[in-house]
C-alpha positions as CSV (number, residue, x, y, z in Angstrom):
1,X,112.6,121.6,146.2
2,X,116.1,121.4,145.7
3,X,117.8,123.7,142.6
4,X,120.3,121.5,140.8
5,X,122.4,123.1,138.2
6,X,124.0,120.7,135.7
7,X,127.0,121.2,133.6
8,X,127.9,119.5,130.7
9,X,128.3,120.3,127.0
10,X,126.0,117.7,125.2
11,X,122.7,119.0,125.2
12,X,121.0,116.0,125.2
13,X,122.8,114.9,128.5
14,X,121.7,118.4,130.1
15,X,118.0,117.9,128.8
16,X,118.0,114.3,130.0
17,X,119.0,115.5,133.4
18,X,116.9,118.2,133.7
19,X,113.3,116.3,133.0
20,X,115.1,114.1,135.4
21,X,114.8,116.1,138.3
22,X,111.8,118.1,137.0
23,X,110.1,114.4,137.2
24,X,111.3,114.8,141.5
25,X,109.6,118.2,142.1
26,X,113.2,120.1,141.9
27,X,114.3,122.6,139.6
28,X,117.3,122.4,137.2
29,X,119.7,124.9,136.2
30,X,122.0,124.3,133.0
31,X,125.4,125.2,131.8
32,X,127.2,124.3,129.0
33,X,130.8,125.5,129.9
34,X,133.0,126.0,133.0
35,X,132.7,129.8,133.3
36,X,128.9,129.5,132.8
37,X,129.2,127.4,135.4
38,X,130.9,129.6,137.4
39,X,128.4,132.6,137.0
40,X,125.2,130.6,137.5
41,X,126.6,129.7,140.4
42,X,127.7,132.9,141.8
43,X,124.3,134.5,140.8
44,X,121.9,131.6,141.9
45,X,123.9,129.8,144.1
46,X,122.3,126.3,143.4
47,X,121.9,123.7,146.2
48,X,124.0,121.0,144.3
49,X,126.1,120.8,141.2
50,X,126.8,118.3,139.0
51,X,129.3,118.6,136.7
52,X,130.5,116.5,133.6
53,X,134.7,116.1,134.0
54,X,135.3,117.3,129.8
55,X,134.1,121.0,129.8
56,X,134.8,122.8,126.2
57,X,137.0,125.6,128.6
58,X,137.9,123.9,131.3
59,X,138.3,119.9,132.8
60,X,135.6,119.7,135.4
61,X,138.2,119.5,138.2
62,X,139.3,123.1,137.3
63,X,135.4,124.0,137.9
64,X,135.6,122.1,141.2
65,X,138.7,123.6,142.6
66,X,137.4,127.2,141.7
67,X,134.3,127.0,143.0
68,X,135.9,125.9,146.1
69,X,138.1,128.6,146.4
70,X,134.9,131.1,145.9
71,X,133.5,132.6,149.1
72,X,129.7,132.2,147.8
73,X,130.3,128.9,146.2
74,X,132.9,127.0,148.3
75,X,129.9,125.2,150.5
76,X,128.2,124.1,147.4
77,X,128.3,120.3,146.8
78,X,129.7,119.2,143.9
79,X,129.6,116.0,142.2
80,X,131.3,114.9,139.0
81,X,129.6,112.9,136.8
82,X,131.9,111.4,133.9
83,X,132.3,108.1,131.3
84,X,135.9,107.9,132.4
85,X,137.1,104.5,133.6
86,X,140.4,105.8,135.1
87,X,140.5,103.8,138.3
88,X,141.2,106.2,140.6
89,X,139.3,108.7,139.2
90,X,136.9,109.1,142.3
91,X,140.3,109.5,144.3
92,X,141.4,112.7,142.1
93,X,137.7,114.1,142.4
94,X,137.7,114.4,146.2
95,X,141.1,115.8,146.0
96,X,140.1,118.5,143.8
97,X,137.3,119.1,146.2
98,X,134.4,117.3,144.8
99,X,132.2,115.3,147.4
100,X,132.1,112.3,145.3
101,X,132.8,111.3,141.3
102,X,129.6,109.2,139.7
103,X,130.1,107.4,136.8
104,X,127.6,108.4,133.3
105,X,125.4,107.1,132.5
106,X,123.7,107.9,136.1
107,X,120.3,105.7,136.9
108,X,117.6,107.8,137.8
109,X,117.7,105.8,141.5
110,X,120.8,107.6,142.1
111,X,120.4,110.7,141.0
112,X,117.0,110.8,143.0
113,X,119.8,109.7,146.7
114,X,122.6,111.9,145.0
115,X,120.1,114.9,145.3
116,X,118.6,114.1,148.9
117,X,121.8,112.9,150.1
118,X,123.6,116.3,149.6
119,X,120.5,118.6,149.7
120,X,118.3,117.1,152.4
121,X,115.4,117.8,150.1
């Protein structure tokens, strides 16, 4: 069982996510800004983290960068999952630090090889 913390600040995206990976036998963590974000995954130290790119406090590359630069958090894979079209958008992802850049909305196929691809669970 992998523990997945999403963040993302529409509720009904967090709650769609989470039965999501309930449905796969994992457990999902939630956050609703960048520092909640930040402090979940300090404290719990998820085994993936899936982020939305428009954070009310922060852009979701600022989340990625810092939790990069964190000693506890810097080995946790991140992936950001955004509506943006931007065609290079994946490109400025990895930059920042994320391990890859998925576009909303996600199929439940993918999210199912997102999570076993970076968890091995």
């Amino acid at each position: 069982m992998a523990r997945i913390l999403f963040v993302d600040d529409d509720p009904m995206t967090l709650e769609t996510l989470k039965r999501s990976v309930e449905l796969f036998g994992h457990q999902a963590i939630q956050a609703t800004s960048g520092a909640q974000a930040l402090k979940i995954a300090s404290e719990q130290v998820p085994d993936l983290v899936l982020t939305d790119l428009r954070l009310p406090d922060m852009d979701g590359l600022s989340l990625v960068r810092t939790m990069k630069d964190g000693a506890v958090t810097e080995a946790i894979p991140v992936v950001v999952l955004s509506a943006s079209v931007e065609v290079d958008m994946a490109d400025v992802c990895r930059a920042a630090g994320a391990a890859e850049f998925v576009q909303k909305p996600i199929r439940l196929a993918a999210l199912q090889e997102l999570i076993a691809r970076y968890t091995d669970k």
